[in-house]
C-alpha positions as CSV (number, residue, x, y, z in Angstrom):
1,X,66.0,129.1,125.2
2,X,65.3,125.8,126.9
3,X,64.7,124.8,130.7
4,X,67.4,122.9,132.1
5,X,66.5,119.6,134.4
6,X,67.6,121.7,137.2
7,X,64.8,124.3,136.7
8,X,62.1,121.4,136.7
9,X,63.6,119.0,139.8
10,X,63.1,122.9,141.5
11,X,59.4,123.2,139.9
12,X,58.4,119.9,141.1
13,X,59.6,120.7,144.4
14,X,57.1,123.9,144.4
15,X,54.7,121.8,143.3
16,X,54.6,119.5,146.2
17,X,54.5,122.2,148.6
18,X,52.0,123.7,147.0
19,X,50.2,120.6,147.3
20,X,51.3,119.1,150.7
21,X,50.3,123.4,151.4
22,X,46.3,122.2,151.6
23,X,47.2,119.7,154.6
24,X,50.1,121.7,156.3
25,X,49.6,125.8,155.6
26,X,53.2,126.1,156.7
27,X,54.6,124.5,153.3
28,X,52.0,126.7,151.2
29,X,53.5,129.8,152.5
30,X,57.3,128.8,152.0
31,X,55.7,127.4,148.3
32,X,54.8,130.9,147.8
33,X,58.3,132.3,148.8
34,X,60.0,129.5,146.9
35,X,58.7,130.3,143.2
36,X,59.5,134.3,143.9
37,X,62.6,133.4,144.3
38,X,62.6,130.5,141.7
39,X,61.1,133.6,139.3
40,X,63.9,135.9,140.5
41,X,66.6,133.6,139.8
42,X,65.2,132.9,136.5
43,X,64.8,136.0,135.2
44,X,68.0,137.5,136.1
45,X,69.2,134.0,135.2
46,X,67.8,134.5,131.5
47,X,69.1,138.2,131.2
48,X,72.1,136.0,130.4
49,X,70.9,134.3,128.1
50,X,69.7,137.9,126.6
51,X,73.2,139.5,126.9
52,X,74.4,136.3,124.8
53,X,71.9,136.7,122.1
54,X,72.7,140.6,121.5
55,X,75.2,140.4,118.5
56,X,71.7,139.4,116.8
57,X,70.0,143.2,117.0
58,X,70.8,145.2,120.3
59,X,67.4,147.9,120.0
60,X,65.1,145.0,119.5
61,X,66.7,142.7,122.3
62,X,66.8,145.3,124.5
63,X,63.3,145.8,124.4
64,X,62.7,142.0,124.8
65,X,65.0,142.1,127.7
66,X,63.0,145.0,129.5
67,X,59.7,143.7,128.5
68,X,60.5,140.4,129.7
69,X,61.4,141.1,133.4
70,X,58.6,143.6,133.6
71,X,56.6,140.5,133.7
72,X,58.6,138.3,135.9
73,X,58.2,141.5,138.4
74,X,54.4,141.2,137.8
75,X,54.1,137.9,138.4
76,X,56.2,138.4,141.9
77,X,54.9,141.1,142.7
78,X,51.4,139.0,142.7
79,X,52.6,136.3,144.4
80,X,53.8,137.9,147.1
81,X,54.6,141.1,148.7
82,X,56.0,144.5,147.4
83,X,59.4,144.1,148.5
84,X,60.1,141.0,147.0
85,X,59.5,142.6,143.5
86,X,61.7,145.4,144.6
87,X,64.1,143.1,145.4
88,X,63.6,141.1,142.1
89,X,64.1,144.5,139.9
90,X,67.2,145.4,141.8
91,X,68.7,142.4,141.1
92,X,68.0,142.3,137.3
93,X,69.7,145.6,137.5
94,X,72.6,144.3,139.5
95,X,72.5,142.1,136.4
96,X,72.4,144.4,133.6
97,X,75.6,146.2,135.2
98,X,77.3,143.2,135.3
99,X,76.7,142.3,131.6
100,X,76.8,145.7,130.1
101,X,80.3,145.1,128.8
102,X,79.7,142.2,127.0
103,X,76.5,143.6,125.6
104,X,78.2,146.7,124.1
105,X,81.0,145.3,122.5
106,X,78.5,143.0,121.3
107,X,80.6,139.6,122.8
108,X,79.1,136.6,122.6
109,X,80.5,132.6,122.5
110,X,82.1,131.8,119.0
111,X,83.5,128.4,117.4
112,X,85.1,127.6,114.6
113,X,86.2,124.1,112.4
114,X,89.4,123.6,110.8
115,X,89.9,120.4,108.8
116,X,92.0,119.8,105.8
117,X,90.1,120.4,102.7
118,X,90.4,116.7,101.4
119,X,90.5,113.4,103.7
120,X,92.3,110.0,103.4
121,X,89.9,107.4,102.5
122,X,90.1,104.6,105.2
123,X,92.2,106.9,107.5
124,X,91.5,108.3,110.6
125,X,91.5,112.6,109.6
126,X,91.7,115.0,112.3
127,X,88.6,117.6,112.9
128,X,89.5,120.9,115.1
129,X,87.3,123.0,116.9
130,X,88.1,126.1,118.2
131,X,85.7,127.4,120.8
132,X,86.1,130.8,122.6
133,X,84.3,132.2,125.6
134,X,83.6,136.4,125.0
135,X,81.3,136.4,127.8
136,X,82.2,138.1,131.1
137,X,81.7,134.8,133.4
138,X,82.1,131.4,133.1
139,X,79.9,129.1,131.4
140,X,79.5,125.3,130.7
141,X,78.8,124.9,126.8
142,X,78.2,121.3,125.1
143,X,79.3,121.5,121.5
144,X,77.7,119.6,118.8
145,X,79.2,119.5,115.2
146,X,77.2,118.8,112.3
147,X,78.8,115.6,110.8
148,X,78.2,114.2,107.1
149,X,75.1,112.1,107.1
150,X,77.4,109.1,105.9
151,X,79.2,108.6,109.3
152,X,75.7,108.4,111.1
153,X,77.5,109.4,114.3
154,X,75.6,111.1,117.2
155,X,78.2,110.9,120.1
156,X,79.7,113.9,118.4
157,X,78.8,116.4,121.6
158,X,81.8,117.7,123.9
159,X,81.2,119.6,127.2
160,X,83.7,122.1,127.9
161,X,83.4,124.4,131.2
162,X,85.2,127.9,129.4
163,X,86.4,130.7,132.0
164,X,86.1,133.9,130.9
165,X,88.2,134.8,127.9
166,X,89.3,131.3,127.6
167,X,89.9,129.7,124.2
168,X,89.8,126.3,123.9
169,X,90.6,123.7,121.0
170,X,88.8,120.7,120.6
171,X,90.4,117.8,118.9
172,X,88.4,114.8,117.2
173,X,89.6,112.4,114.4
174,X,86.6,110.3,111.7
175,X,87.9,107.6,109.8
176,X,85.4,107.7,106.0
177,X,85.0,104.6,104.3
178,X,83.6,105.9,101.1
179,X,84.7,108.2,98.5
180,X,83.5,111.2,97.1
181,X,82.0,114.4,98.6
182,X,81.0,114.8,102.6
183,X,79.2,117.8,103.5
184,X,79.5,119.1,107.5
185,X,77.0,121.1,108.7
186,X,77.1,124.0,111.1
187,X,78.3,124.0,114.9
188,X,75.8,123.9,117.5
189,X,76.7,124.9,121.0
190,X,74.3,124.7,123.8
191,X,75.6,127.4,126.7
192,X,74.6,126.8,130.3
193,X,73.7,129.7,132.3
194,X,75.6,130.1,135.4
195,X,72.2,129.2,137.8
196,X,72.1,126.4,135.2
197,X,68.2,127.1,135.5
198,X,68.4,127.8,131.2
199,X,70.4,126.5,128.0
200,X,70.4,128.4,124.8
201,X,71.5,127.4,121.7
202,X,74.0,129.4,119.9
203,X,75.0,128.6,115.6
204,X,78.4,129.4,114.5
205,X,80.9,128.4,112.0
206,X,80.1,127.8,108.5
207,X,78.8,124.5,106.4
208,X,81.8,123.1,105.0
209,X,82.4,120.6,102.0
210,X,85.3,117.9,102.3
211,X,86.7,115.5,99.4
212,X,87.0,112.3,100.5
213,X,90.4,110.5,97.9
214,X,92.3,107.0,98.5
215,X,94.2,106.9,101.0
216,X,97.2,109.5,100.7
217,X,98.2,109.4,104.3
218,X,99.9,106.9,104.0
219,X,102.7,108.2,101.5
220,X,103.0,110.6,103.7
221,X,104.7,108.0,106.4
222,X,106.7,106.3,103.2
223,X,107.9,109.4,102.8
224,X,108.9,111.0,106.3
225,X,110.4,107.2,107.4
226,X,111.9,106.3,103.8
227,X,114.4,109.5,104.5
228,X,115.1,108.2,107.8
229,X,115.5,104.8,106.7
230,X,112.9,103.0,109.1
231,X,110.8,102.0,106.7
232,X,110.4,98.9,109.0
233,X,108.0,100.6,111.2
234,X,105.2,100.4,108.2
235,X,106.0,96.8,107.8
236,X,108.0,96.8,104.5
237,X,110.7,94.6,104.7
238,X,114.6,95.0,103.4
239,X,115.0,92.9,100.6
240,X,118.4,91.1,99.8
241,X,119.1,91.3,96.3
242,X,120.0,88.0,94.4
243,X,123.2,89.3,92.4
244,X,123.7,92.8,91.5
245,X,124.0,95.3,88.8
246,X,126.9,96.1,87.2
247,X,126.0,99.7,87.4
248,X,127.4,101.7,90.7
249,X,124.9,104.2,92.3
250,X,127.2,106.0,95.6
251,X,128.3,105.4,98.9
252,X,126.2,105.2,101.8
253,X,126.8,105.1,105.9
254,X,125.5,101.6,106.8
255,X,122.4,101.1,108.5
256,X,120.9,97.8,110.0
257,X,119.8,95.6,107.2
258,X,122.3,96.7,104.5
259,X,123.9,93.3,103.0
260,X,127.5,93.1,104.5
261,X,128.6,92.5,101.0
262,X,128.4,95.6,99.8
263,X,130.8,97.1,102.4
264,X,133.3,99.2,100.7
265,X,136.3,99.0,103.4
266,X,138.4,101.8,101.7
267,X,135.8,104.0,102.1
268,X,135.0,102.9,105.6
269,X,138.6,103.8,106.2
270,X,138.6,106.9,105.2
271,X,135.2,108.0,107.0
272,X,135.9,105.7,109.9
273,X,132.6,104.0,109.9
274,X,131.2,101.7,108.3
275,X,130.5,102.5,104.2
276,X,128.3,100.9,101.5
277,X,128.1,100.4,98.1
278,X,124.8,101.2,96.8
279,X,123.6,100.0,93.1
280,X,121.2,101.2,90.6
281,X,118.0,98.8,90.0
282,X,116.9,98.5,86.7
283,X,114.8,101.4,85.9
284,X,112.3,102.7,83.8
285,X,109.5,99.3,84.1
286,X,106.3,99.3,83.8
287,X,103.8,98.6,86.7
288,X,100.3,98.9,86.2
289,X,97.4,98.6,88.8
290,X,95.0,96.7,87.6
291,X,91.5,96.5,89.6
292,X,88.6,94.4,89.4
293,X,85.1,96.6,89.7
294,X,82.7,93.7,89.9
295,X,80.6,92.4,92.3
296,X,82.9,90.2,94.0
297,X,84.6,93.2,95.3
298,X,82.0,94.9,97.0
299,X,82.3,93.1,99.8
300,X,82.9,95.0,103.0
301,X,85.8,94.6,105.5
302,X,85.8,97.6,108.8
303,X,83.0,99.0,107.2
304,X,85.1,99.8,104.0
305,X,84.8,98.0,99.9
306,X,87.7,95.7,98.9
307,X,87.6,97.9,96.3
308,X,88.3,100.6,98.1
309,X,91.5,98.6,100.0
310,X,92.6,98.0,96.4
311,X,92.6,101.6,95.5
312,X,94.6,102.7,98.3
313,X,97.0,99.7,98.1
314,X,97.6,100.9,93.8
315,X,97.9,104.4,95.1
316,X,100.5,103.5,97.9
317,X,102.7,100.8,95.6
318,X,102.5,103.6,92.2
319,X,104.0,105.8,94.6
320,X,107.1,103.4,95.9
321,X,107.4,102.4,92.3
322,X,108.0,106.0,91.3
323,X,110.3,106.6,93.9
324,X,112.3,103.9,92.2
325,X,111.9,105.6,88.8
326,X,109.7,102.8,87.5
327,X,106.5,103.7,85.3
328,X,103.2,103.4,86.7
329,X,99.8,103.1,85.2
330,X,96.3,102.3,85.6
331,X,93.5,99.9,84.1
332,X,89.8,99.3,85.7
333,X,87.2,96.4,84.4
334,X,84.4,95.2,85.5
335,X,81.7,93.2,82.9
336,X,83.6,95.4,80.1
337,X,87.2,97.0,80.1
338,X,87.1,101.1,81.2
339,X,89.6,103.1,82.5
340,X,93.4,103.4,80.9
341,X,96.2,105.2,82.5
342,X,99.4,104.7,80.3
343,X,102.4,103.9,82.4
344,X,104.6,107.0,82.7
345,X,106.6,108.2,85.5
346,X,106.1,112.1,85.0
347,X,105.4,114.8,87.2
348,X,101.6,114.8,86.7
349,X,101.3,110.7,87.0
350,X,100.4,110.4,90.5
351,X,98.3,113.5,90.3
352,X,96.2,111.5,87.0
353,X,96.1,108.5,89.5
354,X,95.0,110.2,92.1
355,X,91.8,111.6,90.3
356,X,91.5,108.5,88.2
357,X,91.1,106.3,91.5
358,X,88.9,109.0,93.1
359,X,86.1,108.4,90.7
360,X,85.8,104.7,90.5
361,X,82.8,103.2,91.6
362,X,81.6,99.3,92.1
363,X,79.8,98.0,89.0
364,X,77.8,94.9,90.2
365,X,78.2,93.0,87.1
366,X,80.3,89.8,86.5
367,X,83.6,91.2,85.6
368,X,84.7,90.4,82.0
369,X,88.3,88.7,81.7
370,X,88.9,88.0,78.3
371,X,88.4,91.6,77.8
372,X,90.6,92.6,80.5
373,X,93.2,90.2,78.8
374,X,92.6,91.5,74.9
375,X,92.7,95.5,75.6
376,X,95.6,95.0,78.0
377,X,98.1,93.0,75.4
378,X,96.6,95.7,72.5
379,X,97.5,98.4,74.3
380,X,100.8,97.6,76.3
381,X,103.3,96.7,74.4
382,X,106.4,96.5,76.5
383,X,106.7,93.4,79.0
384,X,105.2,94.8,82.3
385,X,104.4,94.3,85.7
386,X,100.5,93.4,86.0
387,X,99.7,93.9,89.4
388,X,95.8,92.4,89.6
389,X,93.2,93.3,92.5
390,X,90.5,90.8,92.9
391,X,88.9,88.5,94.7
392,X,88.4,84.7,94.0
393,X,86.1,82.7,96.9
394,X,86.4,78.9,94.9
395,X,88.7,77.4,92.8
396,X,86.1,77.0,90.3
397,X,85.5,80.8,90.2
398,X,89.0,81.0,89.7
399,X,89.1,78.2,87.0
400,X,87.0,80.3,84.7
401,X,89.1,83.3,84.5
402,X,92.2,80.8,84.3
403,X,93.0,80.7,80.6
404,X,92.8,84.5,80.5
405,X,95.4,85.4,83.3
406,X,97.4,82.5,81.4
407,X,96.8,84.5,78.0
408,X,98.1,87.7,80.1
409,X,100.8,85.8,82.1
410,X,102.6,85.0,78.7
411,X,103.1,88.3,77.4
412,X,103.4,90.2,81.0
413,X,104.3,89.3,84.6
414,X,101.1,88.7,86.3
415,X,100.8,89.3,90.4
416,X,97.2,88.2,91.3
417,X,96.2,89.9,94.6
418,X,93.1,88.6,96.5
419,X,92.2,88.7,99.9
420,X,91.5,86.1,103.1
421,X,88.4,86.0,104.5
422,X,88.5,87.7,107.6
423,X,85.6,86.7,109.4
424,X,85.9,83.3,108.4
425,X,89.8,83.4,109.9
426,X,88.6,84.7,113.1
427,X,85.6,82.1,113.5
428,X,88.1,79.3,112.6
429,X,90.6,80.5,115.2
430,X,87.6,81.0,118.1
431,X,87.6,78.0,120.5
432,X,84.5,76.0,119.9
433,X,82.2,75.8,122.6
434,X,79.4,73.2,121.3
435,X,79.1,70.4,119.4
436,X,77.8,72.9,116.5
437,X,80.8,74.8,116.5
438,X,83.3,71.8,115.6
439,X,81.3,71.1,112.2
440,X,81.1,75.1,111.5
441,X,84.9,75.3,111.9
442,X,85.5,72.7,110.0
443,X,83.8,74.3,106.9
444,X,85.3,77.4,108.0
445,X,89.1,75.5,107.5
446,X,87.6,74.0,104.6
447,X,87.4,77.3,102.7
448,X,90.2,78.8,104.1
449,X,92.3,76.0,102.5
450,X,90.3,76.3,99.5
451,X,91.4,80.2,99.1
452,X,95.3,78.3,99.4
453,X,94.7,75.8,96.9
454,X,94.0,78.9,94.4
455,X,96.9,80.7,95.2
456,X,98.7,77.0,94.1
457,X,97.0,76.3,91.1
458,X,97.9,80.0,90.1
459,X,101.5,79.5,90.6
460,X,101.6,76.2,89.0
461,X,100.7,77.9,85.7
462,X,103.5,80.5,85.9
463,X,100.7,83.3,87.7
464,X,102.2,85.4,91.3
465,X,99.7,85.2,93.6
466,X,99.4,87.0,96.8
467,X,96.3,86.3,99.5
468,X,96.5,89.1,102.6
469,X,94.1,90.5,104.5
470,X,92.6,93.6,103.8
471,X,93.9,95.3,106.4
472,X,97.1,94.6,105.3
473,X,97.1,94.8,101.7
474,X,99.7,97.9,101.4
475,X,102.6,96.3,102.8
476,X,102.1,93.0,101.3
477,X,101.8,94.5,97.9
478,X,104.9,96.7,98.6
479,X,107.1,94.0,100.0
480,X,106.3,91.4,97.3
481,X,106.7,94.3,94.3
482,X,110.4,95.0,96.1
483,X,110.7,91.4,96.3
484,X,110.5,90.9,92.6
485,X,112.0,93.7,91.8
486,X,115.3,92.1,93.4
487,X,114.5,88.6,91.9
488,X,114.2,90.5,88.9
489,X,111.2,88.9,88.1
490,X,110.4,92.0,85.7
């Protein structure tokens, strides 16, 4: 049990009475009635607090409950006259009456978390709380849930004001930038008495373990607009194809974006609206995700690795490509080639990605090219997509690894992916104030241009290259893989 401020502003009042009492005898005497009634109020006050606490052994709270007004009465009845004590014991009776229900049936305040069992790595992840009120008045309860260390969050706390019977649900979303295992705690709830003289602290629900994967939220949305055709509203663009296939797929009602081309007017006809033809892409290719571990990519964008943006962007884009009936795979390096995911496009593959991704971890090495180029040539053998997550800061840093994407780049169809700078892009966009700033920007354009020049130099020696910003990583990499997949590129 804890005094509220309440209960002190009203002791310090006291207090000054008793002491401005010595000069003026008036305010010593109403000093004297004022904590008998402060003592009254708080005792039938904390009965309350007792009636809340009885689900927790009703013989031995019973006997704190009596033994603890006995006292207050005591007190009063020392303080000041007879009747006042009278009146002080009628009133915890009054009291007990009131909260006799809720003491036999044993009602108290409960709460409860619901969350889903995993969360989406970068996404925000919605957190219930259900809180219900048992007791037989109204009380204000602040709510405190026990977070995962990792967020190192303390504005978690929610007042509520509950009537009686009332159930409430409590809605709150965290966004994890890390993977692996998070571990909530209990809930805390802090319940107001009705005088607001006391808080007690009540512990309910149960300590809870969440995995934390790449982001899967996101194929969730492919999924739910890809059926409706407004794939648009993620940001992936309709590609026009450059020729077609020879192979017919079906007829389709038109939709905005569909190449007027393909318009089959007999069937339109027939239907009267608008129909399409619809044609098979070549099927059955290979895409693999292929991520750098190094140092380079532990750099941190909204609190979250580029590694970590890489691993959501592979699990999003092996998902489209499966949707399309391609193969997907997996390969991870860092200063030595590790993990290998055959392509495949089975029932299981995004289920072995999924895992796969989850336990990948930054190696703070110098990551090892000429490996990555020698295991991947030994151990795919058909001409595949290469889809590469790195990052490269300097041309030269890029020279160095040059002759083994060239190596790869003969064999496979290489997409380099590295990312802008996104600090330096905001600085370099911020209108300088000071003489300072002008030269700062200037180096600031200097290396943004520098990060351009790489993405040239790749594509003069027959290497994609794609620079985005982390935030938009996804839809780049989906648009440009759809893009090449209607260049036929692969």
């Amino acid at each position: 049990m804890f005094f509220t401020r309440r209960f002190f502003v009203v002791l310090a009042a006291v207090f000054v009475l008793f002491v401005v009492g010595y000069i003026f005898p008036v305010c010593f005497e109403a000093a004297r009635w004022l904590i008998c009634i402060l003592l009254s109020l708080l005792a039938i006050d904390s009965s309350y607090w007792f009636g809340s606490r009885f689900r927790e052994g009703r013989r031995g709270v019973l006997v704190l409950f009596v033994l603890y007004n006995l006292l207050f009465g005591y007190l009063v009845s020392r303080l000041a006259t007879r009747p006042i004590a009278i009146v002080h014991i009628i009133g915890i009776l009054i009291w007990l009456i009131l909260l006799w229900p809720s003491i036999k049936r044993s009602e108290t305040i409960t709460a409860r978390r619901s969350c889903s069992d995993r969360f989406s790595n970068g996404d925000e992840n919605e957190v219930r709380i259900t809180v219900e009120n048992r007791l037989p008045t109204p009380v204000h309860v602040d709510i405190i849930d026990e977070l995962p260390d990792i967020f190192q969050r303390r504005d978690v706390r929610f007042p509520v004001e509950l009537k009686r019977g009332e159930k409430r649900e409590i809605v709150y979303r965290l966004r994890p930038v890390r993977r692996g295992v998070y571990h909530f705690g209990r809930i805390r709830l802090f319940v107001t008495s009705p005088l607001g003289l006391v808080t007690t602290r009540i512990t309910d629900g149960q300590p809870q373990e969440v995995k934390v994967y790449p982001s899967y939220l996101m194929l969730n949305q492919y999924e739910l607009l890809a059926a409706h055709h407004n794939l648009t509203e993620l940001g992936i663009k309709r590609v026009r194809r450059l020729g077609h296939h020879t192979e017919f797929e079906h007829i389709k009602e038109y939709v905005r974006g569909d190449d007027y081309r393909t318009i089959n007017w007999k069937a339109s006809a027939r239907r009267h609206q608008i129909m399409v033809n619809t044609y098979q892409d070549e099927r059955s290719q290979q895409v693999y995700s292929v991520i750098d571990k190094g140092r380079i990519m532990q750099s941190a964008f909204r609190g979250m690795t580029l590694l970590d943006y890489a691993i959501n962007a592979s699990l999003v884009l092996s998902y489209v490509a499966l949707r399309r009936e391609d193969k997907v795979g997996l390969a991870t390096f860092s200063n030595h080639f590790e993990t290998f995911l055959p392509a495949s496009q089975q029932a299981g593959q995004m289920q072995q990605l999924l895992e796969s991704l989850y336990r990948q971890a930054t190696d703070f090495g110098e990551s090892d090219y000429s490996a990555l180029s020698v295991h991947l040539n030994k151990h795919i053998t058909k001409r595949s997509l290469l889809i590469l997550y790195t990052n490269f800061d300097s041309v030269v840093g890029m020279e160095r690894q040059l002759e083994s994407l060239k190596f790869l780049s003969n064999r496979h169809v290489v997409l380099a992916v590295f990312f802008e700078n996104a600090s330096l892009t905001t600085f370099a966009e911020r209108k300088p104030r000071h003489l300072s700033d002008y030269f700062d920007q200037t180096l600031a354009d200097k290396f943004i241009a520098e990060k351009q020049h790489v993405v040239n130099l790749l594509q003069r020696h027959g290497i994609y290259a794609l620079l985005t910003a982390p935030e938009r990583l996804s839809v780049d990499v989906i648009n440009r893989y759809l893009e090449m997949k209607a260049r036929h590129v692969i």
